[in-house]
N, CA, C and O atoms as CSV, one atom per row, in Angstrom:
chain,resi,resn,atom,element,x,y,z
A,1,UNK,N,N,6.738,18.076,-2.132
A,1,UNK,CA,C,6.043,16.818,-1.918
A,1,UNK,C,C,6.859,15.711,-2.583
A,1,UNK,O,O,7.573,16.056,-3.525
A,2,UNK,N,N,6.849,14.560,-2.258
A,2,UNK,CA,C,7.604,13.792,-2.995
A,2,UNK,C,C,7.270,12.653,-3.688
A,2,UNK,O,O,6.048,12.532,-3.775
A,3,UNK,N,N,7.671,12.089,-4.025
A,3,UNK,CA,C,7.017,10.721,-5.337
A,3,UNK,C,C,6.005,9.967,-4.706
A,3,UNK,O,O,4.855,9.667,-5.028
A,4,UNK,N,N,6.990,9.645,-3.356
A,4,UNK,CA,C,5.381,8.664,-2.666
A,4,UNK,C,C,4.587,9.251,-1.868
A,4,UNK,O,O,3.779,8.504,-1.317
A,5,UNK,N,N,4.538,10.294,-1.623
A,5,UNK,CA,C,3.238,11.504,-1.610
A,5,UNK,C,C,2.843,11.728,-2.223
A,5,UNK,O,O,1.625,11.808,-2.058
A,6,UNK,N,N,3.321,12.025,-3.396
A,6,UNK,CA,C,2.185,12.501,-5.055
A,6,UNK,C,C,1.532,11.260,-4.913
A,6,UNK,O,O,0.511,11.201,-4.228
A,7,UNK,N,N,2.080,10.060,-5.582
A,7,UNK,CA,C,1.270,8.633,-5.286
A,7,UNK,C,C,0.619,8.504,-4.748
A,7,UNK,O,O,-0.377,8.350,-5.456
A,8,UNK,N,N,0.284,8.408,-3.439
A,8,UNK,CA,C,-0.391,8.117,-2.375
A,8,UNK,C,C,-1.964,9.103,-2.352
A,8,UNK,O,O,-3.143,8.999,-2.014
A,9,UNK,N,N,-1.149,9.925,-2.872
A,9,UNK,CA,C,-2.576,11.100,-3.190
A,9,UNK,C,C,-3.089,11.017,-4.705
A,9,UNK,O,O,-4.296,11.247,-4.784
A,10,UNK,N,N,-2.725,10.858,-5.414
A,10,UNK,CA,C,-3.342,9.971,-6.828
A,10,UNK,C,C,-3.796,9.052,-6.377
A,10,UNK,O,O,-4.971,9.273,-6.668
A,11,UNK,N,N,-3.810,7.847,-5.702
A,11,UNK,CA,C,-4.196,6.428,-5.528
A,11,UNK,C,C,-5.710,7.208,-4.612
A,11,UNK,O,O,-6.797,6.802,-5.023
A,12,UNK,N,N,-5.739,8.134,-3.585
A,12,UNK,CA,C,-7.028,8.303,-3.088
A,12,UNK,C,C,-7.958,8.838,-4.461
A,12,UNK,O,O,-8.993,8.349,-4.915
A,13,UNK,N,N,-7.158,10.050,-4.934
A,13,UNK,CA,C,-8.267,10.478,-6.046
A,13,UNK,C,C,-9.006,9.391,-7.407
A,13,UNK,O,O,-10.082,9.331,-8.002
A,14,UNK,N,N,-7.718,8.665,-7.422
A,14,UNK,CA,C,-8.565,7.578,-8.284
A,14,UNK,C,C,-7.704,6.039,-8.046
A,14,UNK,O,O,-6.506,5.783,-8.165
A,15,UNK,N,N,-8.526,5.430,-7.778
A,15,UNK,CA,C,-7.833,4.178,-6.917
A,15,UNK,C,C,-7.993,2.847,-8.416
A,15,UNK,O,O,-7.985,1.647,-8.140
A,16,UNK,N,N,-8.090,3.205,-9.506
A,16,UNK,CA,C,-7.603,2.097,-10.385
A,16,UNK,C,C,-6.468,2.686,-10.908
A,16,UNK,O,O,-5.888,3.756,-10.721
A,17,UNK,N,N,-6.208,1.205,-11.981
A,17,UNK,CA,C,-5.000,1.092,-12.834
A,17,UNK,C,C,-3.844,0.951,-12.244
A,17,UNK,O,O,-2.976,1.234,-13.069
A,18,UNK,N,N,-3.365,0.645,-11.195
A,18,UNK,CA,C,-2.340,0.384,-10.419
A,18,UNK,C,C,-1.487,-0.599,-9.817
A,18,UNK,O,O,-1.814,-1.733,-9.468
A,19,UNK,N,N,-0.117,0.064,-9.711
A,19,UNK,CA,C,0.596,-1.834,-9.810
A,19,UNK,C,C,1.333,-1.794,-8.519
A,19,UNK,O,O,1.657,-0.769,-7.919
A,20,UNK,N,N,1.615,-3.314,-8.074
A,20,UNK,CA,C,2.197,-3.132,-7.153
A,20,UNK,C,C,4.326,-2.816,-7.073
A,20,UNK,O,O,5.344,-2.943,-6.394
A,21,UNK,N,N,3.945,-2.512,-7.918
A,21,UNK,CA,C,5.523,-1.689,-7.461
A,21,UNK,C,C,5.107,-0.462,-7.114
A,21,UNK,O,O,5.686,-0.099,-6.090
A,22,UNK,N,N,4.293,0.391,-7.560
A,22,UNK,CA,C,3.914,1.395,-7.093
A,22,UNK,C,C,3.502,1.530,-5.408
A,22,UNK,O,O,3.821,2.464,-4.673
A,23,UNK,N,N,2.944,0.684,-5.148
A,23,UNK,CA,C,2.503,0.519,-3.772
A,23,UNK,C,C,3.760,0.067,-2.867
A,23,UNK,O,O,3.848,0.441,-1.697
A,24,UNK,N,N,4.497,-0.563,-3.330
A,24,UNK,CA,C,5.654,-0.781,-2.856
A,24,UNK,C,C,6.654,0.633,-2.296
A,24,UNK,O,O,7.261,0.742,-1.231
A,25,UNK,N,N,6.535,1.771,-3.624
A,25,UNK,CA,C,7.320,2.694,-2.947
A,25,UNK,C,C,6.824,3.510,-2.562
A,25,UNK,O,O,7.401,4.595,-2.639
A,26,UNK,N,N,5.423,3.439,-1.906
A,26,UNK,CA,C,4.796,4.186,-1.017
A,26,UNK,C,C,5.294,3.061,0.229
A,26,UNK,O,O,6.126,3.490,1.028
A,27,UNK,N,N,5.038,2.331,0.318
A,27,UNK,CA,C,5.226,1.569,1.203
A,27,UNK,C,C,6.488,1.042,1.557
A,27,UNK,O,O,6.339,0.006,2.204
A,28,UNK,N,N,7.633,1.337,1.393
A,28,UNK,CA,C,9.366,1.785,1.357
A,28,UNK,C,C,9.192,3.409,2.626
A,28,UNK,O,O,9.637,3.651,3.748
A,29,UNK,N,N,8.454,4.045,1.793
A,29,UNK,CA,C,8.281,5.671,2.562
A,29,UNK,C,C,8.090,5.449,3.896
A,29,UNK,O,O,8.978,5.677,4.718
A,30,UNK,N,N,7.005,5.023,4.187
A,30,UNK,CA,C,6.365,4.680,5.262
A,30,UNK,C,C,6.702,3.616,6.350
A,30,UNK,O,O,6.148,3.451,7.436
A,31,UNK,N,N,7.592,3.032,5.878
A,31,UNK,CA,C,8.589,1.946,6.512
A,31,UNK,C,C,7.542,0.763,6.901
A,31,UNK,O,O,7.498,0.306,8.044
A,32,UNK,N,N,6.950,0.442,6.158
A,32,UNK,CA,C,5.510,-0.290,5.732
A,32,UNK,C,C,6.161,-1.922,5.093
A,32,UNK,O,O,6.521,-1.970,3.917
A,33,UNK,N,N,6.236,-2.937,5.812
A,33,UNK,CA,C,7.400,-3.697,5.447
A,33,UNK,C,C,6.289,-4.801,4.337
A,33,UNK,O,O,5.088,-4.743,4.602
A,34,UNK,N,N,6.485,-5.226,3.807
A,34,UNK,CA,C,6.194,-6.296,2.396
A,34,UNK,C,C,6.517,-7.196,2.287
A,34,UNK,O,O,7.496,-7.203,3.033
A,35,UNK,N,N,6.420,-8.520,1.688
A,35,UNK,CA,C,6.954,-9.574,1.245
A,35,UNK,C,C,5.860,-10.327,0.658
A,35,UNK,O,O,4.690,-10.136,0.986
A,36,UNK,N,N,6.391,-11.561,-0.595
A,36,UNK,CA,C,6.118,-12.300,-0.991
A,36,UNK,C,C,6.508,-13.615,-1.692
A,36,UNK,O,O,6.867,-13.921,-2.829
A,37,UNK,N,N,6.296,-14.236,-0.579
A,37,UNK,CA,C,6.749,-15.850,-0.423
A,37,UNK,C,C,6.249,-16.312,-1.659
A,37,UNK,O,O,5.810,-17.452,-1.810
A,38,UNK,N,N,6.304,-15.443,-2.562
A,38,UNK,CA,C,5.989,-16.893,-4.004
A,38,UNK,C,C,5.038,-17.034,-4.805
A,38,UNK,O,O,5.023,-17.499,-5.945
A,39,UNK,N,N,4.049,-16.515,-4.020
A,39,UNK,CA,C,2.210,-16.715,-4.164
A,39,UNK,C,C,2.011,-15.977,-5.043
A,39,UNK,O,O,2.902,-15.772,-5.867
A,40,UNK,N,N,0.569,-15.245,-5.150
A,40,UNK,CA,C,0.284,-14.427,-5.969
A,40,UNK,C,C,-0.091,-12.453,-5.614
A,40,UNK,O,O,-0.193,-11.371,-6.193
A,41,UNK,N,N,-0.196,-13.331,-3.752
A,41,UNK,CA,C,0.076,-12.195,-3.109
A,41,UNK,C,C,0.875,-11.717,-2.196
A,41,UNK,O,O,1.493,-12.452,-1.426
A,42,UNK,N,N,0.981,-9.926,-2.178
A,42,UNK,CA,C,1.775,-9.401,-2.097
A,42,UNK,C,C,1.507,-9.159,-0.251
A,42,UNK,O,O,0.279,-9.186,-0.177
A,43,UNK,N,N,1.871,-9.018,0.718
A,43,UNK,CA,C,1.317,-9.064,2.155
A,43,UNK,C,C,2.454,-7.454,2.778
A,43,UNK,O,O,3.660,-7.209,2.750
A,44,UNK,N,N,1.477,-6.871,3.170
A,44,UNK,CA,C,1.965,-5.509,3.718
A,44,UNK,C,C,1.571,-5.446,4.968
A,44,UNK,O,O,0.447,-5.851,5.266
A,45,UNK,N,N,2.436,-4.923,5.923
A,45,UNK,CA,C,2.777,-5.164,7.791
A,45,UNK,C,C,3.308,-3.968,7.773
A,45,UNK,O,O,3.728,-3.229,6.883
A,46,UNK,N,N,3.206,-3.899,9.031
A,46,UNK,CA,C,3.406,-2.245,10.325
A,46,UNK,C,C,3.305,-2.985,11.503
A,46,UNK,O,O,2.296,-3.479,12.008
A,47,UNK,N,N,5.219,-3.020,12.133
A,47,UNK,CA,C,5.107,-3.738,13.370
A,47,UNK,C,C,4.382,-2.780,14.443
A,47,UNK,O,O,4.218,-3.091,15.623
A,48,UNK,N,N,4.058,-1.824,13.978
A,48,UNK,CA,C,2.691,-1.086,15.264
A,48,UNK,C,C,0.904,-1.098,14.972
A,48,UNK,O,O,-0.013,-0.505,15.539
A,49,UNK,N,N,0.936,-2.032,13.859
A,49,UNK,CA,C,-0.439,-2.638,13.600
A,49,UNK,C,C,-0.696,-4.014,13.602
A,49,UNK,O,O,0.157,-4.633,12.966
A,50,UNK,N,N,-1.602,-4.730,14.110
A,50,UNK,CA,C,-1.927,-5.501,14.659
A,50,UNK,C,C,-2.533,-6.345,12.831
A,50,UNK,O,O,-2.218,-7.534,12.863
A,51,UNK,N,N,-2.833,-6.188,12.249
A,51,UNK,CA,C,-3.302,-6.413,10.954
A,51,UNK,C,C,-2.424,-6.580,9.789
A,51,UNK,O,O,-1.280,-6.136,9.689
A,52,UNK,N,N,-2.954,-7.139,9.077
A,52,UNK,CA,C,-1.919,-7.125,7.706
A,52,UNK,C,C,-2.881,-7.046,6.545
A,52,UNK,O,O,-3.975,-7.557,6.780
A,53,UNK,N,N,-2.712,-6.494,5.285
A,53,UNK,CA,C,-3.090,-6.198,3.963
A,53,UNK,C,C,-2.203,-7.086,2.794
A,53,UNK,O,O,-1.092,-6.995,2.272
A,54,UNK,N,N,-3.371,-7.990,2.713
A,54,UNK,CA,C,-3.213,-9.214,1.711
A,54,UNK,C,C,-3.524,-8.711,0.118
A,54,UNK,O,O,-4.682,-8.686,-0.300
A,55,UNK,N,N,-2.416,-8.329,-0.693
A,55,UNK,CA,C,-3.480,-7.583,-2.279
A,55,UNK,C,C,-2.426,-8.392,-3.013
A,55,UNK,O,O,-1.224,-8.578,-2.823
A,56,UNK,N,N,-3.372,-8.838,-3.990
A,56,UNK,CA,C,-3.186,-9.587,-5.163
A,56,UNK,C,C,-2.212,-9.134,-6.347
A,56,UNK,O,O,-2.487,-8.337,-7.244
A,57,UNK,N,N,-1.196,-9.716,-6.179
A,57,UNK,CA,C,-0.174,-9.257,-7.755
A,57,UNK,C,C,-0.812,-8.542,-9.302
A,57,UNK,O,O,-0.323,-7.650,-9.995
A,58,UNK,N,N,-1.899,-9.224,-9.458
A,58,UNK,CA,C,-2.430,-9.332,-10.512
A,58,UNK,C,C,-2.894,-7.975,-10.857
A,58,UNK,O,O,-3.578,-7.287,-10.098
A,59,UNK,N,N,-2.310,-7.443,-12.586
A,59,UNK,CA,C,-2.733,-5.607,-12.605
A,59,UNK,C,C,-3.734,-6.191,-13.653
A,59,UNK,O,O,-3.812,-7.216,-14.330
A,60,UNK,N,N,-4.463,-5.050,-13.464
A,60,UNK,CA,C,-3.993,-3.602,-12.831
A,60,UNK,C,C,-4.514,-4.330,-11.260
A,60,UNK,O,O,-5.127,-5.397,-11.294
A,61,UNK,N,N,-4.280,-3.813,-10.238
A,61,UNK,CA,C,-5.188,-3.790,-8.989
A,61,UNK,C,C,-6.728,-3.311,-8.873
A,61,UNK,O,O,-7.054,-2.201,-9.294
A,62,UNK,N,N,-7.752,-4.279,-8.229
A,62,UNK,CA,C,-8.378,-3.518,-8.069
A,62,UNK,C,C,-8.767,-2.358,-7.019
A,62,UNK,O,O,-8.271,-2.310,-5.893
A,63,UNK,N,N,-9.560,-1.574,-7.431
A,63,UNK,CA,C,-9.695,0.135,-6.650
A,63,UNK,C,C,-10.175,-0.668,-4.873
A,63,UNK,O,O,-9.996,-0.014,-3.846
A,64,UNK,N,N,-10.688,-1.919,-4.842
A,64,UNK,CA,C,-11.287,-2.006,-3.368
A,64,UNK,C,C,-9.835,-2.446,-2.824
A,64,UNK,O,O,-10.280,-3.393,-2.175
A,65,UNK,N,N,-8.718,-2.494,-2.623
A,65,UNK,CA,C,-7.279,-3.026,-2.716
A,65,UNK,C,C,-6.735,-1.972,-2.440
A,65,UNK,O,O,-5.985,-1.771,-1.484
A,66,UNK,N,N,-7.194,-0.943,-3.555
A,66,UNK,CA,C,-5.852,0.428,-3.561
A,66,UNK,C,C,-6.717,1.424,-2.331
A,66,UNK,O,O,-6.245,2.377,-1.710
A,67,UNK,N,N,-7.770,0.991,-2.255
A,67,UNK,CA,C,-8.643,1.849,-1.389
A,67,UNK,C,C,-7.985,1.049,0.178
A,67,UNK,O,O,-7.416,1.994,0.724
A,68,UNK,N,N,-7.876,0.262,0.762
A,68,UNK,CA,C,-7.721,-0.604,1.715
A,68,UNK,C,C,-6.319,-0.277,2.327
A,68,UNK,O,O,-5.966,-0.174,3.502
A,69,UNK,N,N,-5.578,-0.134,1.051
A,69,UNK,CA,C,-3.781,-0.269,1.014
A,69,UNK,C,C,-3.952,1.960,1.503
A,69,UNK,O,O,-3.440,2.348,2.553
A,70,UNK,N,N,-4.534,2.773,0.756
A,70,UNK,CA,C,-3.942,3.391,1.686
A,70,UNK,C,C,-4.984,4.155,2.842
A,70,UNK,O,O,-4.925,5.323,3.226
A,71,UNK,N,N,-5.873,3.164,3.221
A,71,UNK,CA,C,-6.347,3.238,4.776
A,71,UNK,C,C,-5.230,3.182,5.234
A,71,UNK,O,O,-4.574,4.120,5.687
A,72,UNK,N,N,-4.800,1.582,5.110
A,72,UNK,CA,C,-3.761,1.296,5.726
A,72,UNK,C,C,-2.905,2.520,5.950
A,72,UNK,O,O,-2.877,2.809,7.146
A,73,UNK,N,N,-2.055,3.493,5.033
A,73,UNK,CA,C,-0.715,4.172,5.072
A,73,UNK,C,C,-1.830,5.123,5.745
A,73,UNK,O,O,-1.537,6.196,5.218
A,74,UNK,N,N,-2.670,5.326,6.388
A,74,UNK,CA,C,-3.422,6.526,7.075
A,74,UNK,C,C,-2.926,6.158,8.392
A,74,UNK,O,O,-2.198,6.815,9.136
A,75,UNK,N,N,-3.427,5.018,8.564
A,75,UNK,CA,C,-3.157,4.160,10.315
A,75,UNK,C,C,-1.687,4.556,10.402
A,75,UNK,O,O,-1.355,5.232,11.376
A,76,UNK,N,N,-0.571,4.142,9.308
A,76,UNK,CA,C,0.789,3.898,10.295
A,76,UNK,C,C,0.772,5.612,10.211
A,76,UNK,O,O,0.875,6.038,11.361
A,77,UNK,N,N,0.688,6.567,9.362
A,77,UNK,CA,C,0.503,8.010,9.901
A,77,UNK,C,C,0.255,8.053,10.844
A,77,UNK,O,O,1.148,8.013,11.691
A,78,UNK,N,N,-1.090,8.159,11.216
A,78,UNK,CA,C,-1.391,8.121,12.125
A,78,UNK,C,C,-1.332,7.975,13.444
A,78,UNK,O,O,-1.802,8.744,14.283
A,79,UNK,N,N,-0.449,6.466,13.720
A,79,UNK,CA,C,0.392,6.056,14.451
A,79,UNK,C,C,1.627,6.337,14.804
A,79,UNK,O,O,1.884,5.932,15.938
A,80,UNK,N,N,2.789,7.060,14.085
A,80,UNK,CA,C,3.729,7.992,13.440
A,80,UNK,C,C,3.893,9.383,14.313
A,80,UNK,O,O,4.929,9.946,14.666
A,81,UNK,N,N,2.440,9.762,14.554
A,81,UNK,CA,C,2.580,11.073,14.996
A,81,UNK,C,C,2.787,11.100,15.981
A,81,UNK,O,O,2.945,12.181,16.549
């Protein structure tokens, strides 16, 4: 299994205390593209999802965020297969 699989499966079992670099290299894995123009948030895209996931810089994250972020990495799975 690998780092951003262990991650990704820690973040379901308990979705606090978490930063976004972490989410970042789950979201590197997944080819889950990111950016942030400056703000305070961090904006995560999947050019085969129609949606985007807006989560806040600010740590830890909260769990309704880390819960959202990996719905999200379920869909581009999902989509993937």
């Amino acid at each position: 299994m690998s780092t951003s699989a262990k991650l990704l499966a820690a973040m379901r079992r308990n979705p606090k205390d978490w930063r976004i670099k972490q989410l970042k290299t789950v979201a590197k894995h997944l080819d889950i593209e990111f950016r942030n123009d400056g703000g305070s948030h961090h904006v995560f895209s999947h050019p085969d999802i129609k949606e985007i996931l807006s989560v806040p810089a600010r740590r830890p994250i909260k769990p309704v965020y880390i819960r959202a972020f990996t719905a999200f990495c379920d869909r581009v799975k999902e989509i993937e297969k």
